[in-house]
PyMOL Python script that loads the backbone (N, CA, C, O; Angstrom):
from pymol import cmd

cmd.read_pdbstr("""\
ATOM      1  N   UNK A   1      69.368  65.474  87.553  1.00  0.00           N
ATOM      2  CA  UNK A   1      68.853  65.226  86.220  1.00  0.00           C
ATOM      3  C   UNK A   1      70.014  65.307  85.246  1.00  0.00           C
ATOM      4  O   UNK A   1      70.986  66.039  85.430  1.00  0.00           O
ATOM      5  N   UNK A   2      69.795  64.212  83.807  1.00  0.00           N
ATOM      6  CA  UNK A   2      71.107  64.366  83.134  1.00  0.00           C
ATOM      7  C   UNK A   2      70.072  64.198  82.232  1.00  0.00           C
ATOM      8  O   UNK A   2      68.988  63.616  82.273  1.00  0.00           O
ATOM      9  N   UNK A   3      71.049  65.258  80.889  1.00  0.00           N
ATOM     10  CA  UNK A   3      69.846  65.227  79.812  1.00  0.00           C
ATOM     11  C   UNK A   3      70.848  66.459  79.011  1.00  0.00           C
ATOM     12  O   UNK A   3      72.055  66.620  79.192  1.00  0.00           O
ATOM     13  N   UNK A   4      70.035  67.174  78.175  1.00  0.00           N
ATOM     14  CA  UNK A   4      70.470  68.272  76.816  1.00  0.00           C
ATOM     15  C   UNK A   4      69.943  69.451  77.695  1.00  0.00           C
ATOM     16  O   UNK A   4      69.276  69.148  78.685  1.00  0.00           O
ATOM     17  N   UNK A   5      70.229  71.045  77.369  1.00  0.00           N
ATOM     18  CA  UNK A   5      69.764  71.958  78.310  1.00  0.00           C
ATOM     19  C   UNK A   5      69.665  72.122  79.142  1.00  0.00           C
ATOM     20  O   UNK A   5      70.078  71.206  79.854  1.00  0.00           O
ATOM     21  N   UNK A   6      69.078  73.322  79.882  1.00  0.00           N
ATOM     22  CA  UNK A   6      69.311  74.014  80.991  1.00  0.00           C
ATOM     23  C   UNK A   6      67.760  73.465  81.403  1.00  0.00           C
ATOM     24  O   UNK A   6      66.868  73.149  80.616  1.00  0.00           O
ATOM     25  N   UNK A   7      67.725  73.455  82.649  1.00  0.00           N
ATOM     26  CA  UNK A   7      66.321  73.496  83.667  1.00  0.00           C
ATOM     27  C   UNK A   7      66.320  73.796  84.808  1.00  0.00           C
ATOM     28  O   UNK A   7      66.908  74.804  85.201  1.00  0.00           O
ATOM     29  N   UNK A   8      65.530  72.833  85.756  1.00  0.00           N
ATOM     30  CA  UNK A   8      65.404  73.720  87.476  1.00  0.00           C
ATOM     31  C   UNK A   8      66.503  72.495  88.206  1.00  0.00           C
ATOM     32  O   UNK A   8      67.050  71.462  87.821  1.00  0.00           O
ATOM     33  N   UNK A   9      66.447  73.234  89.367  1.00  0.00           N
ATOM     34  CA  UNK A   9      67.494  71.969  90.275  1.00  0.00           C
ATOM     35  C   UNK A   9      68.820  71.880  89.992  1.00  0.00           C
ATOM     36  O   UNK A   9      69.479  72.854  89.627  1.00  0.00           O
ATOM     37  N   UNK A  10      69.420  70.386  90.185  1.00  0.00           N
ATOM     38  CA  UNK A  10      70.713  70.666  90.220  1.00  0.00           C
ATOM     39  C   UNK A  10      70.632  69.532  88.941  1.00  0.00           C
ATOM     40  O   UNK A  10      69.963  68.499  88.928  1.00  0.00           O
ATOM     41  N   UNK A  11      71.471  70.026  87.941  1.00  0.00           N
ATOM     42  CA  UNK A  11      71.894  69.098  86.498  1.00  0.00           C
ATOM     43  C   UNK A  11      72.262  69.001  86.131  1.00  0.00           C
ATOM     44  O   UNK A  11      72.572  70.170  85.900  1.00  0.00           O
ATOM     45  N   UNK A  12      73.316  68.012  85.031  1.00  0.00           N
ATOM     46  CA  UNK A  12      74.388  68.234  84.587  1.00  0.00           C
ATOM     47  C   UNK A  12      73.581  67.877  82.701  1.00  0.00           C
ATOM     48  O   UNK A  12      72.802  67.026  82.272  1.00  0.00           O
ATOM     49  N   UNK A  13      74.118  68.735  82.247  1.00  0.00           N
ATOM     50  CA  UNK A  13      73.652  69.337  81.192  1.00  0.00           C
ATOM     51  C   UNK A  13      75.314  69.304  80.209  1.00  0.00           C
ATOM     52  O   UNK A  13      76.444  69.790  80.265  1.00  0.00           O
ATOM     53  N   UNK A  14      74.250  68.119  79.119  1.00  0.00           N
ATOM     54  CA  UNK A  14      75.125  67.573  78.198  1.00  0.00           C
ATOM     55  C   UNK A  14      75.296  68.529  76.805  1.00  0.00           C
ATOM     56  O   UNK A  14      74.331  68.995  76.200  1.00  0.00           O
ATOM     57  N   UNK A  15      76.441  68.690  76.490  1.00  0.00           N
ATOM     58  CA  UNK A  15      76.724  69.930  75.977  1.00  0.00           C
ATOM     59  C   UNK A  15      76.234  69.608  73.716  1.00  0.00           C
ATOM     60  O   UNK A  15      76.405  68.504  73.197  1.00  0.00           O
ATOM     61  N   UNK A  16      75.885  70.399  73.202  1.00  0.00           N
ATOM     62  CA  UNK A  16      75.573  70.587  71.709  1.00  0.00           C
ATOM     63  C   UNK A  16      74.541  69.088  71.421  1.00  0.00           C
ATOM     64  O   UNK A  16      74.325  68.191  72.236  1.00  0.00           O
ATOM     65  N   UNK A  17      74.102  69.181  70.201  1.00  0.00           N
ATOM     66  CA  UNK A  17      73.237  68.500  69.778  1.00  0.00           C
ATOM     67  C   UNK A  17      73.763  66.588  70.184  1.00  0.00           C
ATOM     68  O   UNK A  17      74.937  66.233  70.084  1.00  0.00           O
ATOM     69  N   UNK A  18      72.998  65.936  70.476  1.00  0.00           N
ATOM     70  CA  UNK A  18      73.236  64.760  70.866  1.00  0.00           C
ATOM     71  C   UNK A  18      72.419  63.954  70.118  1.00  0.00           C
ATOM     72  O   UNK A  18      71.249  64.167  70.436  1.00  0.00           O
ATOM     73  N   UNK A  19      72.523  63.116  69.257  1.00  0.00           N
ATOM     74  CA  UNK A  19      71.574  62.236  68.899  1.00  0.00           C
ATOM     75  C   UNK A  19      70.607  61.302  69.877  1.00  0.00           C
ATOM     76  O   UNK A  19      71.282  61.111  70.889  1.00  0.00           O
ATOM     77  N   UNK A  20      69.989  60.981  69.948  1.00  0.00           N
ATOM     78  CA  UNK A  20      68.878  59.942  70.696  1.00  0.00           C
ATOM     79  C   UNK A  20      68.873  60.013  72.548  1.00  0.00           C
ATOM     80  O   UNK A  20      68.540  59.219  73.427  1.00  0.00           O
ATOM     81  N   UNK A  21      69.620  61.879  72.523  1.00  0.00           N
ATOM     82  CA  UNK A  21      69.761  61.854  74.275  1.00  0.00           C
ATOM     83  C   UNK A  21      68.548  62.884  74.377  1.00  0.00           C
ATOM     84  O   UNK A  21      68.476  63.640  73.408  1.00  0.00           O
ATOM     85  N   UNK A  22      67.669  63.042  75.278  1.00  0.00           N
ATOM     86  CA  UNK A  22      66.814  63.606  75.366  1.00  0.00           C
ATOM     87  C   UNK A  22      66.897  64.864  76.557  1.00  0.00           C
ATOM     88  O   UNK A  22      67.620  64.657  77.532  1.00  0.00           O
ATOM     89  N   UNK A  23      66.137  66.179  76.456  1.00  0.00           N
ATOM     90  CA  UNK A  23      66.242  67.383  77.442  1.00  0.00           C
ATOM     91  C   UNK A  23      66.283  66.774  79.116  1.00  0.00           C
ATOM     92  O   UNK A  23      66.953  67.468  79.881  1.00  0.00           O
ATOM     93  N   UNK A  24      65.884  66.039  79.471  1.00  0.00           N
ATOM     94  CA  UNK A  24      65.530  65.306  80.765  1.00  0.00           C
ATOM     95  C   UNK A  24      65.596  63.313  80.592  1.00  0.00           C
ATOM     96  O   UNK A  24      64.719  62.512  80.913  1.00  0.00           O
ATOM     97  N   UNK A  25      66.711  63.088  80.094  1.00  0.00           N
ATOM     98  CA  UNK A  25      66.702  62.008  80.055  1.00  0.00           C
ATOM     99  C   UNK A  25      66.834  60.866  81.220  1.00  0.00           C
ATOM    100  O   UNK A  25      66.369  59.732  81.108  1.00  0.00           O
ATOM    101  N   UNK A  26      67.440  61.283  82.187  1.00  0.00           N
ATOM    102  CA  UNK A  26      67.759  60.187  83.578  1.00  0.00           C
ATOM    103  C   UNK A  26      67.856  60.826  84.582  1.00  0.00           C
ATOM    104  O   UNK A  26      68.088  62.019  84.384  1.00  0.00           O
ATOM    105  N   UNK A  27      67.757  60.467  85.768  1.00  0.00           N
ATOM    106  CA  UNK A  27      67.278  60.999  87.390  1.00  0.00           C
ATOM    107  C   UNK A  27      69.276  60.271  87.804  1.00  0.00           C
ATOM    108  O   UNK A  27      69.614  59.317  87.102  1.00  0.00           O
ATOM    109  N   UNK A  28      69.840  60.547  88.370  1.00  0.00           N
ATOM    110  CA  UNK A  28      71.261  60.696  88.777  1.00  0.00           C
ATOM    111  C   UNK A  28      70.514  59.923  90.459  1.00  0.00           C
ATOM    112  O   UNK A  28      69.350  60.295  90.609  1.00  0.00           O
ATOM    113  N   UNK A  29      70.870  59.265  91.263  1.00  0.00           N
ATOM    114  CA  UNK A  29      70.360  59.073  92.851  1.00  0.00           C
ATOM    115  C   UNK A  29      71.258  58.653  93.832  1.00  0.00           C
ATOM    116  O   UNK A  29      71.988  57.674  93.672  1.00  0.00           O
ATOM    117  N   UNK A  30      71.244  59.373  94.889  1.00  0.00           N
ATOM    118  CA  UNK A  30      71.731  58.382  95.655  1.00  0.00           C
ATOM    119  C   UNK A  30      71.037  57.804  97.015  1.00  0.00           C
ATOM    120  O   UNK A  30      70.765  58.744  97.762  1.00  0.00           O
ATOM    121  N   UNK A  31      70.672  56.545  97.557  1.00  0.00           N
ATOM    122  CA  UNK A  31      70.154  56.320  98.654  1.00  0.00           C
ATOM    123  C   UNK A  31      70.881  55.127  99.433  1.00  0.00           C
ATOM    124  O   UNK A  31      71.099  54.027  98.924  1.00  0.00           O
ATOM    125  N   UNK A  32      71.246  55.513 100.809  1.00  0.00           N
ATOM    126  CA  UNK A  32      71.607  54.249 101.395  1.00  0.00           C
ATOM    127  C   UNK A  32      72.924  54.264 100.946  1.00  0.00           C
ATOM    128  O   UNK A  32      73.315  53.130 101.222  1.00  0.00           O
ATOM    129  N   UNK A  33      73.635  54.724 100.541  1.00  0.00           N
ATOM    130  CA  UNK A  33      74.890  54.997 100.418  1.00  0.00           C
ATOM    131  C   UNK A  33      75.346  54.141  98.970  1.00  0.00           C
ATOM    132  O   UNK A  33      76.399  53.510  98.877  1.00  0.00           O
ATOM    133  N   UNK A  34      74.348  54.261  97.904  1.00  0.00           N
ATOM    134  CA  UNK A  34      74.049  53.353  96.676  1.00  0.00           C
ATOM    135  C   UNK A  34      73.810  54.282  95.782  1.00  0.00           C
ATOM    136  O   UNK A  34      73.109  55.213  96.178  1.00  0.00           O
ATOM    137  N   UNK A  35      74.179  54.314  94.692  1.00  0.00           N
ATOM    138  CA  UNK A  35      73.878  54.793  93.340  1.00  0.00           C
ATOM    139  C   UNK A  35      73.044  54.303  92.414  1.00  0.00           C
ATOM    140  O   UNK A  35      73.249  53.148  92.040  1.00  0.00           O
ATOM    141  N   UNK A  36      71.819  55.132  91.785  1.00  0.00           N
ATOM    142  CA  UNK A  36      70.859  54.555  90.841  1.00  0.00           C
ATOM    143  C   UNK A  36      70.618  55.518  89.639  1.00  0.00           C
ATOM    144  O   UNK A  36      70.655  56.728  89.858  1.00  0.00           O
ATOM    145  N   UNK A  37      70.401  55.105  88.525  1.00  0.00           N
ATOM    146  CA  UNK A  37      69.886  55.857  87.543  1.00  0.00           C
ATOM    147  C   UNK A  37      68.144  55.640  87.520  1.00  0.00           C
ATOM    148  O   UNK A  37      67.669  54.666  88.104  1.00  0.00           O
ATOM    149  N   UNK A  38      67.475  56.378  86.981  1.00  0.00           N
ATOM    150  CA  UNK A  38      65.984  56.208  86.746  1.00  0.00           C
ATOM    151  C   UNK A  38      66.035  56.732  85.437  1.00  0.00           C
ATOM    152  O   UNK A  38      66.452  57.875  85.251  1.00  0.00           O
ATOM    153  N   UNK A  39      65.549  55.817  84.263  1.00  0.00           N
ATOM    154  CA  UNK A  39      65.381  56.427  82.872  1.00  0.00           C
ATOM    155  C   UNK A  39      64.001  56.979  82.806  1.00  0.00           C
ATOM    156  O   UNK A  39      63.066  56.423  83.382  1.00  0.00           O
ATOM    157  N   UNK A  40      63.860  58.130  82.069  1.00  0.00           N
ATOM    158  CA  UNK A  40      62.657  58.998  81.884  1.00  0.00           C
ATOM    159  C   UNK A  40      62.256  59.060  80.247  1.00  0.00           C
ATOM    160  O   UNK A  40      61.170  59.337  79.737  1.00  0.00           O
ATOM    161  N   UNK A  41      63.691  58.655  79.536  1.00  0.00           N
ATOM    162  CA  UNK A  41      63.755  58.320  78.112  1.00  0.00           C
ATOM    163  C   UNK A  41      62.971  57.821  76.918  1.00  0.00           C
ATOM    164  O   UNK A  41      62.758  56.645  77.212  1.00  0.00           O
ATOM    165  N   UNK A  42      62.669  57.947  76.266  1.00  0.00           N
ATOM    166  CA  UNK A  42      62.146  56.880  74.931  1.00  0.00           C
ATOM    167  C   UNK A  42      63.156  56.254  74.546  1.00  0.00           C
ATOM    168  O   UNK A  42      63.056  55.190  73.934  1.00  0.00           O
ATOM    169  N   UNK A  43      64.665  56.995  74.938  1.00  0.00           N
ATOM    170  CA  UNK A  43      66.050  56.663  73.639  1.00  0.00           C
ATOM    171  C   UNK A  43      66.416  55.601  74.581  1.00  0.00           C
ATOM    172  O   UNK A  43      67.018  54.576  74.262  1.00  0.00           O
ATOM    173  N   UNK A  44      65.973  55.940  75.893  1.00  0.00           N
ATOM    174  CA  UNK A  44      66.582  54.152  76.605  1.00  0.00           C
ATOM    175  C   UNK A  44      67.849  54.662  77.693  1.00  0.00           C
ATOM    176  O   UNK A  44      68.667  55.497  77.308  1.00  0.00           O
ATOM    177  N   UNK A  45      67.891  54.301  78.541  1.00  0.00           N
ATOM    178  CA  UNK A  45      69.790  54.588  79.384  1.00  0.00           C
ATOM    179  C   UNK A  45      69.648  52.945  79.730  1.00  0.00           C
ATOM    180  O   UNK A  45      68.695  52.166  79.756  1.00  0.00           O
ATOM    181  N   UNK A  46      71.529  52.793  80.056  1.00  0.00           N
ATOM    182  CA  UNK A  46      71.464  51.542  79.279  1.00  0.00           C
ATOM    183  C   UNK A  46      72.508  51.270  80.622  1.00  0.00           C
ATOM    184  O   UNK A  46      73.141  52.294  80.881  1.00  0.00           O
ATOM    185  N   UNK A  47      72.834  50.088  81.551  1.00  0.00           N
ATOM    186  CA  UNK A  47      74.270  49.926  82.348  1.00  0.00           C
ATOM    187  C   UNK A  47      74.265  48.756  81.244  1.00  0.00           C
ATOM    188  O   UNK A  47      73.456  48.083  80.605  1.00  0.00           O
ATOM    189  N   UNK A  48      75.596  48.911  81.396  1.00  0.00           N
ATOM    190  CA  UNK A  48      77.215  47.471  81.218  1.00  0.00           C
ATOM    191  C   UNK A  48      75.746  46.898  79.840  1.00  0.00           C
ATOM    192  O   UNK A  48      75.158  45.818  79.892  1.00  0.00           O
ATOM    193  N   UNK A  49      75.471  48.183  78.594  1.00  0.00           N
ATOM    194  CA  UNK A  49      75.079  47.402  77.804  1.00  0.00           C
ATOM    195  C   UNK A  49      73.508  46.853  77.947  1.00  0.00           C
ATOM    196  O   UNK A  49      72.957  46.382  76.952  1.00  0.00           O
ATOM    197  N   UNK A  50      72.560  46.960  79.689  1.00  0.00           N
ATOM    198  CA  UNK A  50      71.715  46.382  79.702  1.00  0.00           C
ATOM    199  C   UNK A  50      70.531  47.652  79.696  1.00  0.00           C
ATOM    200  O   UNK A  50      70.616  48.694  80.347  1.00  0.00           O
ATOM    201  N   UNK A  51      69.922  47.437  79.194  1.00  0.00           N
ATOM    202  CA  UNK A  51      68.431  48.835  79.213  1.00  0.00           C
ATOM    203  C   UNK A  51      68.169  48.709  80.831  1.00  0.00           C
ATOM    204  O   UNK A  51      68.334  47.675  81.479  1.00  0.00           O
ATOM    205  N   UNK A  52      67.761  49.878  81.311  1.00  0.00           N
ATOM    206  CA  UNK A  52      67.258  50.017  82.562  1.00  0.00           C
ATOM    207  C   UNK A  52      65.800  50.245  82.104  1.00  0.00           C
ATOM    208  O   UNK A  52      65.343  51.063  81.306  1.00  0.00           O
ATOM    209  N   UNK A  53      65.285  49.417  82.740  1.00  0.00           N
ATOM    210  CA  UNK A  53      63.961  49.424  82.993  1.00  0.00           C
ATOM    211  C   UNK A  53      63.228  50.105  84.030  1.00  0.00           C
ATOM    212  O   UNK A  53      62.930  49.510  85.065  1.00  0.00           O
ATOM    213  N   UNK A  54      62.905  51.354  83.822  1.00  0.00           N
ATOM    214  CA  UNK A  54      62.489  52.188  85.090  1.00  0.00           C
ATOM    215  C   UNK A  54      63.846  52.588  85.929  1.00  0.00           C
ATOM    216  O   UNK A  54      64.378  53.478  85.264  1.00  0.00           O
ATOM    217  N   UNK A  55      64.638  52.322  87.095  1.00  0.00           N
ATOM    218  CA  UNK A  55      65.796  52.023  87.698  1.00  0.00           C
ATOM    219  C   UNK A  55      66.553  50.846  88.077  1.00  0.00           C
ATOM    220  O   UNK A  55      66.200  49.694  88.329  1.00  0.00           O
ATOM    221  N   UNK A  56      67.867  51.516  88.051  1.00  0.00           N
ATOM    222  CA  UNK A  56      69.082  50.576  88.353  1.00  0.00           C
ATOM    223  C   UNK A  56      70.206  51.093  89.074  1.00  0.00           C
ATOM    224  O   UNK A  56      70.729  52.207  89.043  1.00  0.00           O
ATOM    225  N   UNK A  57      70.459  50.115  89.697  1.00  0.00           N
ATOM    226  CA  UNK A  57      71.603  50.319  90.979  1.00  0.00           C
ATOM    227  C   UNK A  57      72.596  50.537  90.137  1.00  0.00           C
ATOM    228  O   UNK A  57      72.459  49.920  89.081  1.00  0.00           O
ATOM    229  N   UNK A  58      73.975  51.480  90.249  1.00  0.00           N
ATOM    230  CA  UNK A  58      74.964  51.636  89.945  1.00  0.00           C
ATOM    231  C   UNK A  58      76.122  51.301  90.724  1.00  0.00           C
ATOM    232  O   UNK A  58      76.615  52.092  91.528  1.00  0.00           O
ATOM    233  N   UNK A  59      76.634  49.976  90.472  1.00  0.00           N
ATOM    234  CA  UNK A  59      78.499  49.758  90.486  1.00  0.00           C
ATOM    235  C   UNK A  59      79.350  50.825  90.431  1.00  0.00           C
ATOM    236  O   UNK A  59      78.911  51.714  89.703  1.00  0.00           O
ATOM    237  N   UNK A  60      80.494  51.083  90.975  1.00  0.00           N
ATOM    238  CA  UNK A  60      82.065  51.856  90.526  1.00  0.00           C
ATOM    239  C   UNK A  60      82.492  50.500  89.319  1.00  0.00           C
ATOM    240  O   UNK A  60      82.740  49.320  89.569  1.00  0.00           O
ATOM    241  N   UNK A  61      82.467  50.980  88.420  1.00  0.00           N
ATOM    242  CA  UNK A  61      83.116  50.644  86.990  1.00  0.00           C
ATOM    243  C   UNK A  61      82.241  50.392  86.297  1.00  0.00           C
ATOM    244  O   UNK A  61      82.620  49.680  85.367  1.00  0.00           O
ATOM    245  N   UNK A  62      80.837  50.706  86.259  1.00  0.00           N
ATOM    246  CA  UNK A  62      79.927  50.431  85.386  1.00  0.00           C
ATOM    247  C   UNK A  62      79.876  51.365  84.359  1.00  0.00           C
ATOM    248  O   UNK A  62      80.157  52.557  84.480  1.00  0.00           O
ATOM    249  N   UNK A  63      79.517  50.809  83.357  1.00  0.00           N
ATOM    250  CA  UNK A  63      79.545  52.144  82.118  1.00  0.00           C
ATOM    251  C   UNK A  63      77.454  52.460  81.827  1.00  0.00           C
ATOM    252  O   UNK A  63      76.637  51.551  81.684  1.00  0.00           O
ATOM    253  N   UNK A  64      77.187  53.734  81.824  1.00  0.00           N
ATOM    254  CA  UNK A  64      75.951  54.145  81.714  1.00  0.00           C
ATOM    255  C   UNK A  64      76.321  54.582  80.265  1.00  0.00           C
ATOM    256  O   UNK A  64      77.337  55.040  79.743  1.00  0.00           O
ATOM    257  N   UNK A  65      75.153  54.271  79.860  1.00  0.00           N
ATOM    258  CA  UNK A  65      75.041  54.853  78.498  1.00  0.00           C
ATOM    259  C   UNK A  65      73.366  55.922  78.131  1.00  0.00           C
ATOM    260  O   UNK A  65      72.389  55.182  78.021  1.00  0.00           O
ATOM    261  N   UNK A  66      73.167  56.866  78.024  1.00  0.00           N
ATOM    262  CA  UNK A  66      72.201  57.350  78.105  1.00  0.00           C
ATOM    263  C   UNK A  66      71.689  57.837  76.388  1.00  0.00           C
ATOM    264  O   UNK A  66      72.217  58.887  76.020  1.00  0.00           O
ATOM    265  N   UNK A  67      71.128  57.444  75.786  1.00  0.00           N
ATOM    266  CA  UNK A  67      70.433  57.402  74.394  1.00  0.00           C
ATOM    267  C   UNK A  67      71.083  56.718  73.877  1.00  0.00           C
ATOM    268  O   UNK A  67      72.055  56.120  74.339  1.00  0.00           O
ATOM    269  N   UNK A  68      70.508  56.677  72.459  1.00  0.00           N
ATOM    270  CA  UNK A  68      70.859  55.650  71.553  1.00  0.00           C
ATOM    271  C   UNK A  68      71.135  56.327  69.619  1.00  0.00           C
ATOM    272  O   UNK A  68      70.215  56.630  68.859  1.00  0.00           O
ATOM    273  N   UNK A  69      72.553  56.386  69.310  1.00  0.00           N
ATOM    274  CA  UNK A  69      73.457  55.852  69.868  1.00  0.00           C
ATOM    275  C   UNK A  69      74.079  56.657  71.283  1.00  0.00           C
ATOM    276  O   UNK A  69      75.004  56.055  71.828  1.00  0.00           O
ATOM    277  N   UNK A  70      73.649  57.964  71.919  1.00  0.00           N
ATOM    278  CA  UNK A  70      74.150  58.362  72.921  1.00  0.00           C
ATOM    279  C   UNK A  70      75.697  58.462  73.061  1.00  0.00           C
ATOM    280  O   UNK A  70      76.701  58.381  72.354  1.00  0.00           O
ATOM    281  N   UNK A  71      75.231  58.755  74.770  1.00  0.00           N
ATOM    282  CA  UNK A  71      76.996  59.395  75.533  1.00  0.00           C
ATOM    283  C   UNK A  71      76.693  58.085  76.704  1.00  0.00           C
ATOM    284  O   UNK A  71      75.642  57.689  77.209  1.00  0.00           O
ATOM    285  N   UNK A  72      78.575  57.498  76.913  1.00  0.00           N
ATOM    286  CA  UNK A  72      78.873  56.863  77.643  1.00  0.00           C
ATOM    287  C   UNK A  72      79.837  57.525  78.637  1.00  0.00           C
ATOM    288  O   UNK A  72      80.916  58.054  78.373  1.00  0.00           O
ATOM    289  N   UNK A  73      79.119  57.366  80.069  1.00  0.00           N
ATOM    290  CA  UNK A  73      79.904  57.712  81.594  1.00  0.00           C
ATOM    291  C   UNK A  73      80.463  56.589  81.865  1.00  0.00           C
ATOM    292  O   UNK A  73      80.175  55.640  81.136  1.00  0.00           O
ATOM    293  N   UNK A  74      81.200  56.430  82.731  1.00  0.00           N
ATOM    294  CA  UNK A  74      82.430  55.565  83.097  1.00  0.00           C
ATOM    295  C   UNK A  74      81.936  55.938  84.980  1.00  0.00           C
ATOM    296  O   UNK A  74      82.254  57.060  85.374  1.00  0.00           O
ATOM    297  N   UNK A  75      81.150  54.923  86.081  1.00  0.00           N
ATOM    298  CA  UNK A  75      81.179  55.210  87.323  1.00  0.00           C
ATOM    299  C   UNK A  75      82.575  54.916  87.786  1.00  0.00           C
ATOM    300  O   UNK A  75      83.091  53.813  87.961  1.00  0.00           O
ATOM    301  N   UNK A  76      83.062  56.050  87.941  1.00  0.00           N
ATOM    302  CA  UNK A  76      84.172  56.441  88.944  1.00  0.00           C
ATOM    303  C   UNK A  76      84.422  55.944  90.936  1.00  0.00           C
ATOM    304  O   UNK A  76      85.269  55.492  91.707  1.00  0.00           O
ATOM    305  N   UNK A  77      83.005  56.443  90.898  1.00  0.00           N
ATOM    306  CA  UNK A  77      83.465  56.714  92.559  1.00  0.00           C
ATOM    307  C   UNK A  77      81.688  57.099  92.650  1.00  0.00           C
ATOM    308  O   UNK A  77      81.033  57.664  91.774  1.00  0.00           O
ATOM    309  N   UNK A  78      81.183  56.584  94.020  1.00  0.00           N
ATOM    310  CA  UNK A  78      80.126  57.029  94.758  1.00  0.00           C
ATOM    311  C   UNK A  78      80.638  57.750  95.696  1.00  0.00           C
ATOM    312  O   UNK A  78      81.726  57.465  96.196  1.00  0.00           O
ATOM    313  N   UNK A  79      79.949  58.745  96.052  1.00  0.00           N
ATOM    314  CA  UNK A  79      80.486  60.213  97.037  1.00  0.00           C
ATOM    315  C   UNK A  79      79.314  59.846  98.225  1.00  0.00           C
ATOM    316  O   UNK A  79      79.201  60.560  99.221  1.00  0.00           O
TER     317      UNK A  79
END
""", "prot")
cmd.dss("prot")
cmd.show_as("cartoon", "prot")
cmd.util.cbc("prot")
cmd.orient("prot")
């Protein structure tokens, strides 16, 4: 889970007030040796600029953007 605050599980927890990013904003995944986001949002998570609609597969060099105006990740590397 990626989002504002602390919760259960494993999360990476975006640090001080964020505009339009929400406590539980996106599901982080991996299956099949593939990367996906799942938005849970109102504020929207966004790849290369495009709204995810429910989920989306993640590229190495794609940029996620999670709220609006939000925080932008840079995919590095699938593990």
């Amino acid at each position: 889970m990626l989002g504002l605050g602390d919760g259960p599980g494993r999360r990476l927890a975006l640090s001080g007030p964020q505009a339009g990013v929400s406590h539980s904003h996106c599901t982080l995944l991996r299956r099949d040796g593939m990367a996906f986001v799942r938005d849970h949002s109102r504020y929207g998570s966004f790849v290369n600029g495009e709204r995810v609609d429910g989920e989306a597969v993640l590229d190495v060099g794609d940029r996620l953007r999670v709220g609006t105006p939000g925080i932008v990740l840079d995919l590095v590397a699938v593990a």
